[in-house]
BALOBA-1460 file (C-alpha; in Angstrom, 3 decimals):
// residues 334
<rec num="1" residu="x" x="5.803" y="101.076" z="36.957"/>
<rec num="2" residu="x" x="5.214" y="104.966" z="35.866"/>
<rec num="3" residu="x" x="6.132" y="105.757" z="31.821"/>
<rec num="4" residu="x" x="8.067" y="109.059" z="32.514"/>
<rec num="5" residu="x" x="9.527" y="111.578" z="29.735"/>
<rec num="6" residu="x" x="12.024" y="114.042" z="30.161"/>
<rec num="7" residu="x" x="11.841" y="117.269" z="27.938"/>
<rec num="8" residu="x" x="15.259" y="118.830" z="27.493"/>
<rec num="9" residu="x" x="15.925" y="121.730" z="26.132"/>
<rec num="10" residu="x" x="18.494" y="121.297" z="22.552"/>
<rec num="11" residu="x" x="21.865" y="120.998" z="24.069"/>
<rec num="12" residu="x" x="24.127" y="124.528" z="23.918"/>
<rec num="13" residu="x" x="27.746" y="124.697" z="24.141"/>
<rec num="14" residu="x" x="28.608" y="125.835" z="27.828"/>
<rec num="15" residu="x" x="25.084" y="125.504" z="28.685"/>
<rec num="16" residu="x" x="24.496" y="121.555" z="29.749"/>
<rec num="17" residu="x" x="23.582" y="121.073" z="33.289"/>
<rec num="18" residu="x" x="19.959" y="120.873" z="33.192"/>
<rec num="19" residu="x" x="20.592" y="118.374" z="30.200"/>
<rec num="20" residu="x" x="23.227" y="116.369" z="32.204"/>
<rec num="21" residu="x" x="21.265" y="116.277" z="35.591"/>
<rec num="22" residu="x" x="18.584" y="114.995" z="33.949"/>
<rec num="23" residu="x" x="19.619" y="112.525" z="31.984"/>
<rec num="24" residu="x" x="21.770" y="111.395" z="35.081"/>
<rec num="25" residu="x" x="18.610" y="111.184" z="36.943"/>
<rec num="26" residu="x" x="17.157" y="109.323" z="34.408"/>
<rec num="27" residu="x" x="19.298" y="106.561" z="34.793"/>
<rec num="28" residu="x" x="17.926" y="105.987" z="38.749"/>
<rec num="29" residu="x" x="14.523" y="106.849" z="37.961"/>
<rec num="30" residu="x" x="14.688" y="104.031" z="34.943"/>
<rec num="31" residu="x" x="15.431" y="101.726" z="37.197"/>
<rec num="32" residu="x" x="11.841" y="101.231" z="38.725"/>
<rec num="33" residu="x" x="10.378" y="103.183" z="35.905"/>
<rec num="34" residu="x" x="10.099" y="103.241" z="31.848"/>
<rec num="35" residu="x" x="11.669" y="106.247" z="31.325"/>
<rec num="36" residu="x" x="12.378" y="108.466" z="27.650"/>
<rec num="37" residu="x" x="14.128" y="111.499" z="27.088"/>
<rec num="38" residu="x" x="12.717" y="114.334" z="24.553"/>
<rec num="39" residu="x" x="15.469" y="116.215" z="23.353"/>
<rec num="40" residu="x" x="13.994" y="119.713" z="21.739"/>
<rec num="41" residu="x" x="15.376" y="120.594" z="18.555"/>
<rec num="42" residu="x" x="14.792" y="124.651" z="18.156"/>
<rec num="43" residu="x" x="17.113" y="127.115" z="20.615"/>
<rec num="44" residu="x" x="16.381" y="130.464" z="21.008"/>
<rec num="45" residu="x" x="13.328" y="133.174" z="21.907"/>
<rec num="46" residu="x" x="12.017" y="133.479" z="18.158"/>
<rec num="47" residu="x" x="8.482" y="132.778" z="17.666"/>
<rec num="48" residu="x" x="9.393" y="129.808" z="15.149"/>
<rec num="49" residu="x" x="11.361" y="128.350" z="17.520"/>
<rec num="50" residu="x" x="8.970" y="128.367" z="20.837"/>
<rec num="51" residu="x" x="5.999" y="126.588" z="18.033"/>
<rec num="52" residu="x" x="8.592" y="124.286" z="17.123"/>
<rec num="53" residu="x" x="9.340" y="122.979" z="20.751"/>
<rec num="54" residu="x" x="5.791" y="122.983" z="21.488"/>
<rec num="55" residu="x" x="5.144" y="120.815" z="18.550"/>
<rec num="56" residu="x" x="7.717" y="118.217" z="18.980"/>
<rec num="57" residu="x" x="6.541" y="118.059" z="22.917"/>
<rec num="58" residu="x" x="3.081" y="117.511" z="21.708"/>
<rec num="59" residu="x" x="3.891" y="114.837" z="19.507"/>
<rec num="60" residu="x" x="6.196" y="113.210" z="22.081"/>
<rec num="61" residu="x" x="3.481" y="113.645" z="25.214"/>
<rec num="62" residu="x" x="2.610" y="110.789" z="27.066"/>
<rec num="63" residu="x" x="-0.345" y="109.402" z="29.304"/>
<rec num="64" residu="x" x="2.285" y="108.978" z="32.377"/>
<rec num="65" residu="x" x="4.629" y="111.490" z="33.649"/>
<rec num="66" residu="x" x="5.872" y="114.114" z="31.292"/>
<rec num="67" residu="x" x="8.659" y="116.417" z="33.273"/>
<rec num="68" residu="x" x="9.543" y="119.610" z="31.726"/>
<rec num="69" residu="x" x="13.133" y="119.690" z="32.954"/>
<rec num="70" residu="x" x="13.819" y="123.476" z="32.307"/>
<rec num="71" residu="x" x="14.661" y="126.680" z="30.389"/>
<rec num="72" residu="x" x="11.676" y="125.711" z="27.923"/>
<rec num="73" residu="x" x="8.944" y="125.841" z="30.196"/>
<rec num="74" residu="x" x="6.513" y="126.620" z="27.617"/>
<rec num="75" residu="x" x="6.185" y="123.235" z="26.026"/>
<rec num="76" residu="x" x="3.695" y="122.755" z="28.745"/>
<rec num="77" residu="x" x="1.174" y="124.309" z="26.288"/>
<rec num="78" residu="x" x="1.348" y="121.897" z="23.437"/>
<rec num="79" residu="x" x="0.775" y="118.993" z="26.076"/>
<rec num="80" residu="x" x="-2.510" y="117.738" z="26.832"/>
<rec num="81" residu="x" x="-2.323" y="114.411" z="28.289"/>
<rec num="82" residu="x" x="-0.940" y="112.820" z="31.351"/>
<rec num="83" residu="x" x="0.487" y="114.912" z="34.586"/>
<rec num="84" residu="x" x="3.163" y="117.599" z="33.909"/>
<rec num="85" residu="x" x="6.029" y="118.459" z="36.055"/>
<rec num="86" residu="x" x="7.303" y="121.648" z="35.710"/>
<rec num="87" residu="x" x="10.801" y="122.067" z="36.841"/>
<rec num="88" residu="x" x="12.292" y="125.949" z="37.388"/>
<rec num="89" residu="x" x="15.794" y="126.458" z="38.282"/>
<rec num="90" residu="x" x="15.140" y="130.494" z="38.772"/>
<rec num="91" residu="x" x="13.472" y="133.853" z="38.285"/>
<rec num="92" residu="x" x="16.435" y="135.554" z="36.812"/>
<rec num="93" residu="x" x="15.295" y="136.208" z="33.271"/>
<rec num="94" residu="x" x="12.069" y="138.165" z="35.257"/>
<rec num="95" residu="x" x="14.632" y="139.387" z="37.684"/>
<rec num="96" residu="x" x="16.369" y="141.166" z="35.145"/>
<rec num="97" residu="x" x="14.101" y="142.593" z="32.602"/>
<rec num="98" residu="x" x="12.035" y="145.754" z="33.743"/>
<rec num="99" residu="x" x="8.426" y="145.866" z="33.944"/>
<rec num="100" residu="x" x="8.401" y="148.506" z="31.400"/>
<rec num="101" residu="x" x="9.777" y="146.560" z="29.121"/>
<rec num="102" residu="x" x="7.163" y="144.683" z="27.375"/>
<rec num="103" residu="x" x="9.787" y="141.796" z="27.042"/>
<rec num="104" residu="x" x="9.007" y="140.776" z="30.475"/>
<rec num="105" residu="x" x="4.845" y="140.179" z="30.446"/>
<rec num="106" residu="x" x="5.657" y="137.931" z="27.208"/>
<rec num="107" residu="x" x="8.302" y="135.711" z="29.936"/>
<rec num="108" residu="x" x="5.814" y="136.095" z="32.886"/>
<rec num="109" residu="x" x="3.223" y="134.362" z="30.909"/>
<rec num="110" residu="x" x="4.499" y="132.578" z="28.572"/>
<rec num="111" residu="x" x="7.573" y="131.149" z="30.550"/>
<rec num="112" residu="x" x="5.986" y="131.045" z="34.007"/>
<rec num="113" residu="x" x="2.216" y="132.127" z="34.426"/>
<rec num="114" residu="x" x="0.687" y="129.847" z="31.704"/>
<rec num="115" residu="x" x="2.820" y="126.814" z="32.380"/>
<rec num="116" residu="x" x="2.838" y="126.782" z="35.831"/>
<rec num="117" residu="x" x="-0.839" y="126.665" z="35.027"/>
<rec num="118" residu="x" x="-0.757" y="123.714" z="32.849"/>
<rec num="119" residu="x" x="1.478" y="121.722" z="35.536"/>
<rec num="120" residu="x" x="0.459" y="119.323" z="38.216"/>
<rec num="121" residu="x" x="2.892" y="120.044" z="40.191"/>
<rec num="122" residu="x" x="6.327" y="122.807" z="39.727"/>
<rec num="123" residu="x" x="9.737" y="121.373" z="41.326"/>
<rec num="124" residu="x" x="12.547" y="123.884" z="42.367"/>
<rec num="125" residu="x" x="15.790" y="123.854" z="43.371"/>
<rec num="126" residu="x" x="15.422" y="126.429" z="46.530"/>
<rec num="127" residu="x" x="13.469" y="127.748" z="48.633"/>
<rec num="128" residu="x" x="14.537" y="130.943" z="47.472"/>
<rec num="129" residu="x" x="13.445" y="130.881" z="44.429"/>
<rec num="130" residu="x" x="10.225" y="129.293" z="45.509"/>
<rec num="131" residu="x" x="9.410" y="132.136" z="47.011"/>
<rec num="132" residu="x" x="10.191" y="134.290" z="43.905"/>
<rec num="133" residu="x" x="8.181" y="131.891" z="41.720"/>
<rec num="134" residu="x" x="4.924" y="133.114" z="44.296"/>
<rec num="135" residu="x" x="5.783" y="136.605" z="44.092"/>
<rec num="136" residu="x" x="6.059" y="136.577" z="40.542"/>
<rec num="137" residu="x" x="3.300" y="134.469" z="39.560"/>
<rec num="138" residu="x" x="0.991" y="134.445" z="42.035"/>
<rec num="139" residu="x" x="1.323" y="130.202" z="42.290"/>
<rec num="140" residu="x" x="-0.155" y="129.235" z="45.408"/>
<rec num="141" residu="x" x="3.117" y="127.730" z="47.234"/>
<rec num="142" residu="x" x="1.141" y="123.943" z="48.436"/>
<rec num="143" residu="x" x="1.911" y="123.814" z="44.280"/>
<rec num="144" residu="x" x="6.054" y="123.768" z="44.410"/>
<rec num="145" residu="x" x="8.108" y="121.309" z="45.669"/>
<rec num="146" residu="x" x="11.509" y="122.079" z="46.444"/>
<rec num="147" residu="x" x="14.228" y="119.294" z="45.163"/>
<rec num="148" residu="x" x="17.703" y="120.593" z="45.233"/>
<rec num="149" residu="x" x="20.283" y="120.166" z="42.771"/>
<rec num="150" residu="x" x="22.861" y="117.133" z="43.021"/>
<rec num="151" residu="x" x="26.685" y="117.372" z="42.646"/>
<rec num="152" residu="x" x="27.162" y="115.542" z="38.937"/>
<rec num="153" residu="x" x="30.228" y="112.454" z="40.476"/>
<rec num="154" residu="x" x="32.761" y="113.827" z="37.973"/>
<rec num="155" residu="x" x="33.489" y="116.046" z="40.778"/>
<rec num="156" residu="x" x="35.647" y="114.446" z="43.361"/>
<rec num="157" residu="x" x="37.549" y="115.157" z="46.136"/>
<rec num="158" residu="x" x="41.285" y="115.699" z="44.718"/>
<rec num="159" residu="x" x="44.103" y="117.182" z="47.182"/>
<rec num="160" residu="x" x="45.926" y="119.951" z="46.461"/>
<rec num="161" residu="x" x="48.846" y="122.256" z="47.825"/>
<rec num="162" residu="x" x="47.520" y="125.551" z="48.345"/>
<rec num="163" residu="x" x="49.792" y="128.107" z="46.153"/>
<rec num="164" residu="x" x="49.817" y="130.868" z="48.716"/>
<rec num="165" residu="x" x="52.330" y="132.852" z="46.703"/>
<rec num="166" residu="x" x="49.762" y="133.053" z="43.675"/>
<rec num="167" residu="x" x="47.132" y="130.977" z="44.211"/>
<rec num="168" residu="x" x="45.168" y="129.999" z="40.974"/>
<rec num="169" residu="x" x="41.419" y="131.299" z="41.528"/>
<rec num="170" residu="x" x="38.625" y="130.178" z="39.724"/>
<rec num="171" residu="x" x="35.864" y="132.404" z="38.524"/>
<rec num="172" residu="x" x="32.349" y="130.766" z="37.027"/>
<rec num="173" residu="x" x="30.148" y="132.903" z="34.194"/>
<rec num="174" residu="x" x="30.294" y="136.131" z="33.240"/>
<rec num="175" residu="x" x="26.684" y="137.557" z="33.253"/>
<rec num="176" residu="x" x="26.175" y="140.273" z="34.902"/>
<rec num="177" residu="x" x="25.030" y="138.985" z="38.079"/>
<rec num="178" residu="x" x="27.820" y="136.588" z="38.302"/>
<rec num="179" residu="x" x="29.711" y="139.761" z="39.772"/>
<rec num="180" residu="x" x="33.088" y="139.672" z="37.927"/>
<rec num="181" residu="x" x="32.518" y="143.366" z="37.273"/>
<rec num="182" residu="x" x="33.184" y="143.756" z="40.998"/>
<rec num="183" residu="x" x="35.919" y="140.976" z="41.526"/>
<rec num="184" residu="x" x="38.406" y="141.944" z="39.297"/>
<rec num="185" residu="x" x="38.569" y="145.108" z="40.953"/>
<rec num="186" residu="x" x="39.131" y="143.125" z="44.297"/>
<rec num="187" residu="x" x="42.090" y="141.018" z="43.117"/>
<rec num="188" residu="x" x="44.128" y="144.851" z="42.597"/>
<rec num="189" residu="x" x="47.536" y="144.162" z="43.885"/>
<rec num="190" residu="x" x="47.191" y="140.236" z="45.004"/>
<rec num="191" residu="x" x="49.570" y="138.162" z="43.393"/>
<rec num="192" residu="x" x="46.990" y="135.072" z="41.563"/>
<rec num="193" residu="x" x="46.220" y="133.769" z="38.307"/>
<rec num="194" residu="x" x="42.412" y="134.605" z="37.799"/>
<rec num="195" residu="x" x="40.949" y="131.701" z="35.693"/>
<rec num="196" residu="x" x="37.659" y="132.661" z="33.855"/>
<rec num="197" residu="x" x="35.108" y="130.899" z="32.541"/>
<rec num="198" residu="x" x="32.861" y="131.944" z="30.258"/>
<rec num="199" residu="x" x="33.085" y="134.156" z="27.006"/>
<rec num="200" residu="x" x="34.564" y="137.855" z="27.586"/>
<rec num="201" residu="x" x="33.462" y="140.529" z="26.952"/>
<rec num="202" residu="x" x="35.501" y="144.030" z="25.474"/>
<rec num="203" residu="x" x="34.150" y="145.336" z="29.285"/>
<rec num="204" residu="x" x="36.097" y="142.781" z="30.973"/>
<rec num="205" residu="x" x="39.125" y="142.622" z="28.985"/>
<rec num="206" residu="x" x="39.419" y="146.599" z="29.801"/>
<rec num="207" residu="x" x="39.125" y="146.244" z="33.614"/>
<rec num="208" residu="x" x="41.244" y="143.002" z="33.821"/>
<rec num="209" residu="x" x="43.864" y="145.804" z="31.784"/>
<rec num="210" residu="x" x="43.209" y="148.783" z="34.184"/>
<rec num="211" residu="x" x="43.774" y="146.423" z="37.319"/>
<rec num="212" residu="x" x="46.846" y="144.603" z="36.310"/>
<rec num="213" residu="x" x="45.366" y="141.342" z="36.879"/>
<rec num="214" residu="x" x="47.195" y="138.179" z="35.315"/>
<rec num="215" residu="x" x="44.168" y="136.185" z="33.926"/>
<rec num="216" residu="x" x="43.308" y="133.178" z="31.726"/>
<rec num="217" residu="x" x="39.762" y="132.390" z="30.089"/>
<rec num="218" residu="x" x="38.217" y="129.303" z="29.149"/>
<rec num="219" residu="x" x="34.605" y="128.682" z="27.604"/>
<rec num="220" residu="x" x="32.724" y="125.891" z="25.828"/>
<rec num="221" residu="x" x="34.289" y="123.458" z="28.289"/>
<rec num="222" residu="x" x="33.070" y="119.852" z="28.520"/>
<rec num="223" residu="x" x="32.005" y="118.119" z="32.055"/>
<rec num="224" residu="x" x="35.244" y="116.572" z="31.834"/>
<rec num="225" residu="x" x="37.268" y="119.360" z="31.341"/>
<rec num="226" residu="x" x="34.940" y="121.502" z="33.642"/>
<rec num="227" residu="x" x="36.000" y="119.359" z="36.013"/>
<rec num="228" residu="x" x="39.582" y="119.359" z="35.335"/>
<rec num="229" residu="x" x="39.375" y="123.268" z="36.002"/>
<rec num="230" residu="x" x="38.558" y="122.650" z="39.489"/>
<rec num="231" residu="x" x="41.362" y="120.362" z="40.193"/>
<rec num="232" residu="x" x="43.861" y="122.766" z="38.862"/>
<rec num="233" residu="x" x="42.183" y="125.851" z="40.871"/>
<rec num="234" residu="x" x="43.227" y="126.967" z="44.371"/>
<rec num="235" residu="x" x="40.200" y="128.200" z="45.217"/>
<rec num="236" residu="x" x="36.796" y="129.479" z="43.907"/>
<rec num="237" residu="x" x="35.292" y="132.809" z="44.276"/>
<rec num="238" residu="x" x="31.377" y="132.575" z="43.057"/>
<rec num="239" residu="x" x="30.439" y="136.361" z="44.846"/>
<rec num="240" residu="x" x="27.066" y="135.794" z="42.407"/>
<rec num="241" residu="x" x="24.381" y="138.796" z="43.075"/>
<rec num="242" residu="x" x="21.907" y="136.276" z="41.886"/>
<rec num="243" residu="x" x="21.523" y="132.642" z="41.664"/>
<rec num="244" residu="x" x="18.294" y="129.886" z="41.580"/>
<rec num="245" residu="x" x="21.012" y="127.942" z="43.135"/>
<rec num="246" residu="x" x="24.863" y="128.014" z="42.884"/>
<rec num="247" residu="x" x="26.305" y="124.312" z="41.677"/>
<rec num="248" residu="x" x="29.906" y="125.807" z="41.166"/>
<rec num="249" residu="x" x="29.691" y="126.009" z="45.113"/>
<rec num="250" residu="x" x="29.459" y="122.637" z="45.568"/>
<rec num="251" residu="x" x="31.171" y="121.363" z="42.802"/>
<rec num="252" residu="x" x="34.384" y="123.201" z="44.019"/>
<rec num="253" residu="x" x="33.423" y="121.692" z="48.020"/>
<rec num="254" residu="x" x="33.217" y="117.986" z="46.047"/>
<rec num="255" residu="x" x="36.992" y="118.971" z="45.071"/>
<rec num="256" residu="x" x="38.022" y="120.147" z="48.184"/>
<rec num="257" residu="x" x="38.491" y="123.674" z="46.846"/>
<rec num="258" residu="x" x="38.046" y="126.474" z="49.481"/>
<rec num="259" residu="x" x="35.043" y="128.465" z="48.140"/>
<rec num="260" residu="x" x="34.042" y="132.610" z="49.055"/>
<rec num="261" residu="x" x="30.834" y="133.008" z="48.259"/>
<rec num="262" residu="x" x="27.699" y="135.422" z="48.617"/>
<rec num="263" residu="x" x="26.077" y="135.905" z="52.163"/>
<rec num="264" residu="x" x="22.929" y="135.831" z="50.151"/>
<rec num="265" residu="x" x="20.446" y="133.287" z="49.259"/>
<rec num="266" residu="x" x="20.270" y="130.381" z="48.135"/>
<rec num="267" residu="x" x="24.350" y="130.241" z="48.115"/>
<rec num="268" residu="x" x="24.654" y="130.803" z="52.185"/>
<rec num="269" residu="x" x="22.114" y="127.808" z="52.150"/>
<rec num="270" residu="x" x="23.573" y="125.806" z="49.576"/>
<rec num="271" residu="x" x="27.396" y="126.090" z="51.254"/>
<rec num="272" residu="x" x="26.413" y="124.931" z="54.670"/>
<rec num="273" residu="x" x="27.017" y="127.000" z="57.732"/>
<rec num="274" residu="x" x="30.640" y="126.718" z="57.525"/>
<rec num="275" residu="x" x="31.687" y="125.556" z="54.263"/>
<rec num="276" residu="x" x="32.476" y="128.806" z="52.399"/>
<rec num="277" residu="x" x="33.673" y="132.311" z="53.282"/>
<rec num="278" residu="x" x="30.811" y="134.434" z="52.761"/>
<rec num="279" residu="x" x="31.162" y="138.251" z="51.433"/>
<rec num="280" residu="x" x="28.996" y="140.792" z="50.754"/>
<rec num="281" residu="x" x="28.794" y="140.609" z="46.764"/>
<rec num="282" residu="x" x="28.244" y="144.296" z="46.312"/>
<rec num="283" residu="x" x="31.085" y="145.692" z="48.260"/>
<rec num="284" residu="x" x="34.389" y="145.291" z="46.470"/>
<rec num="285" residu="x" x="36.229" y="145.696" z="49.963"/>
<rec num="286" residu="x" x="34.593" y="142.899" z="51.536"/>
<rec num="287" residu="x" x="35.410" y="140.424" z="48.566"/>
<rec num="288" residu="x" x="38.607" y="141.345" z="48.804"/>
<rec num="289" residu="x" x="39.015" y="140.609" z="51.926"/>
<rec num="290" residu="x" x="37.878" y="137.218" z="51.780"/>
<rec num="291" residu="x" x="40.071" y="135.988" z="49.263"/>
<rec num="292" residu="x" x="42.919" y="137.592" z="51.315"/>
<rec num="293" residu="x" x="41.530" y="135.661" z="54.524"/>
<rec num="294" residu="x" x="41.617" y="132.376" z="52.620"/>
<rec num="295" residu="x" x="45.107" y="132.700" z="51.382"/>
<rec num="296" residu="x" x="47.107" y="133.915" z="54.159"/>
<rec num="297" residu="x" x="44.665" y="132.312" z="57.108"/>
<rec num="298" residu="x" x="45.511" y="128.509" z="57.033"/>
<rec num="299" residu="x" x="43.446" y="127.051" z="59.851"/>
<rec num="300" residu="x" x="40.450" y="128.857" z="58.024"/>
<rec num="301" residu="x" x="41.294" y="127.540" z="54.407"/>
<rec num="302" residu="x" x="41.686" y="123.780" z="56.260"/>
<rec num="303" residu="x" x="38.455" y="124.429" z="57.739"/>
<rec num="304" residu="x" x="36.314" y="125.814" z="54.857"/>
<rec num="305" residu="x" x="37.644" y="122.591" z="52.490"/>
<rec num="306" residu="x" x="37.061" y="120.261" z="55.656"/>
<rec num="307" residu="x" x="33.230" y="121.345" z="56.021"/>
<rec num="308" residu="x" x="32.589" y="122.274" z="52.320"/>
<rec num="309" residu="x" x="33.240" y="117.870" z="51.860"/>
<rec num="310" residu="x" x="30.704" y="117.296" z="54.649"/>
<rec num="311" residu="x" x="28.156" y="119.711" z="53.602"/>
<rec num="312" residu="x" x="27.829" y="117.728" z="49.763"/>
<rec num="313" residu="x" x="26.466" y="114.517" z="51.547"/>
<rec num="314" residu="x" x="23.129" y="116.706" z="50.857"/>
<rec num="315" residu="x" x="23.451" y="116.502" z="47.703"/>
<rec num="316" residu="x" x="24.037" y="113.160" z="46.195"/>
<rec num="317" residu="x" x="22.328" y="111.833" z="42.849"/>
<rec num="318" residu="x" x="20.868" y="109.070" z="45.284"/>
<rec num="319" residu="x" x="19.199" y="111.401" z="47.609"/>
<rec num="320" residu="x" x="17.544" y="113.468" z="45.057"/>
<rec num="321" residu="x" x="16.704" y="111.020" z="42.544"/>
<rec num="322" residu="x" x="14.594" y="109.406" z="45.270"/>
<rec num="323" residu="x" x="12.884" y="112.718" z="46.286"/>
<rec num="324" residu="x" x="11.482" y="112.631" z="42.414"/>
<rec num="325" residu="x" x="10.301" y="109.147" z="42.658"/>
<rec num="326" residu="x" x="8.645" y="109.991" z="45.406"/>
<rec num="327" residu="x" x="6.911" y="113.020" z="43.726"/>
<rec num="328" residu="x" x="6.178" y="110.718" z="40.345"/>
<rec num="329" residu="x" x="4.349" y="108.357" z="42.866"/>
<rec num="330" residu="x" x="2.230" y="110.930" z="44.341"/>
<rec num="331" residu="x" x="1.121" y="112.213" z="40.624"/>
<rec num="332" residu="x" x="0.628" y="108.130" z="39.519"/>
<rec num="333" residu="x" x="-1.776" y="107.135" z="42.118"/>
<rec num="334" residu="x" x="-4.317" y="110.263" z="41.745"/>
């Protein structure tokens, strides 16, 4: 039996999957395993706050397994015993910030370089952004492990009528790459409801004005209510311009919620061949007409909701709880 600890990162409103998929995991992996979860106490990028969580992961450090579950990959440095897994979900902090901003050495290292460093061995949820952790870092790749993310059970399959008169469509996030910038613009002139979630923005607010667009927004949700959301929806549009993964994808397939998506990766991956309409996320014409196909095309919206519920047998708790166990055994018997 392996003693395993999770490190989570302190719990933010609207910001709880890595915590949840964790601590879901933890309940298989306890099973043939003593396993503890660290919760971190400090949020945010200040220096106080990074000593803090390095601290209380010192302190907390065992002799076993100690998995860094995300976000706060730094408390690697304040552990010095036992084997480290490092999990990253993605590169899009790096991604994001230019190289002439001095912002993004202090990530590189101190979020990627010198932990990666520290770890035993770095889990991912793509192959993706496995390849972006090498090209960032220089990590040789025989170090990462891709596991992929699992579809949390709240999300079941739950029939629905498809409103093709004005179909509610559910939008995910509102960072910039999450592309709603370049949606809105699509849904000129279709009769919907567009359902956001996440916290707007004065931006948004102005181009959901200058498009017409009948809206509702939603943020701070609960699983349970996250859930909920789906249920109610008609369909999802995730056209993302960046993602480590894309769970809303298969959340809305678990559903049985036609999805458009990104022809990019990991989401063209992640959907399965022929469980999502894919778009090209930078071309407003192409989105639109993808949400347009999937409302007015019936055999393809039967089809997309038919494979989306066969692709997430890929990505049940089971399945990916077991490809950990098999990585803590590998680290327990060196």
């Amino acid at each position: 039996m392996s003693s395993i600890i999770f490190f989570l990162r302190k719990m933010r409103p609207g910001a709880f999957s890595i915590n949840q998929t964790f601590e879901a995991l933890s309940d298989i992996v306890g099973r043939s395993n003593h396993v503890s979860l660290c919760h971190l106490t400090q949020t945010g990028a200040s220096f106080k706050s990074i000593l803090g969580n390095i601290i209380t992961a010192m302190r907390a450090s065992g002799t076993g397994i100690n998995h860094i579950t995300g976000d706060v990959h730094y408390v690697a440095l304040g552990i010095n015993v036992g084997h480290i897994v490092l999990t990253i979900h993605d590169c899009v902090i790096l991604d994001r910030t230019s190289k002439w901003n001095p912002k993004f050495y202090l990530y590189l290292w101190f979020w990627y370089k010198l932990p990666i460093w520290k770890a035993d061995k770095v889990t991912t949820i793509s192959e993706k952004t496995k390849f972006e952790i090498a090209a960032f870092t220089g990590c040789s790749a025989d170090k990462i492990v891709v596991i992929p993310n699992f579809v949390n059970k709240i999300y079941r399959y739950h029939p629905k009528e498809f409103n093709k008169t004005c179909p509610r469509i559910l939008h995910i996030g509102v960072f910039p790459n999450k592309n709603l910038e370049r949606v809105i613009p699509a849904l000129e002139g279709i009769p919907c409801i567009l359902e956001i979630i996440g916290e707007l923005e004065e931006r948004h607010f102005n181009l959901l004005r200058r498009y017409g667009i009948d809206f509702e927004s939603r943020a701070n949700l609960l699983l349970s209510e996250m859930a909920e959301r789906y249920i109610q929806a008609d369909m999802l549009v995730f056209a993302s311009t960046y993602e480590g993964f894309g769970l809303p994808v298969v959340e809305a397939q678990s559903t049985g919620r036609p999805v458009v998506t990104s022809n990019i990766a990991p989401l063209n991956g992640v959907a399965g061949d022929k469980g999502a309409c894919f778009v090209n996320p930078y071309d407003i014409k192409a989105i639109r007409e993808g949400i347009l196909k999937v409302i007015h095309d019936d055999g393809f919206r039967t089809r997309l909701v038919s494979n989306g519920l066969e692709n997430i047998k890929r990505f049940t708790l089971e399945q990916v709880a077991k490809e950990y166990q098999q990585l803590y055994q590998s680290l327990a018997i060196r």
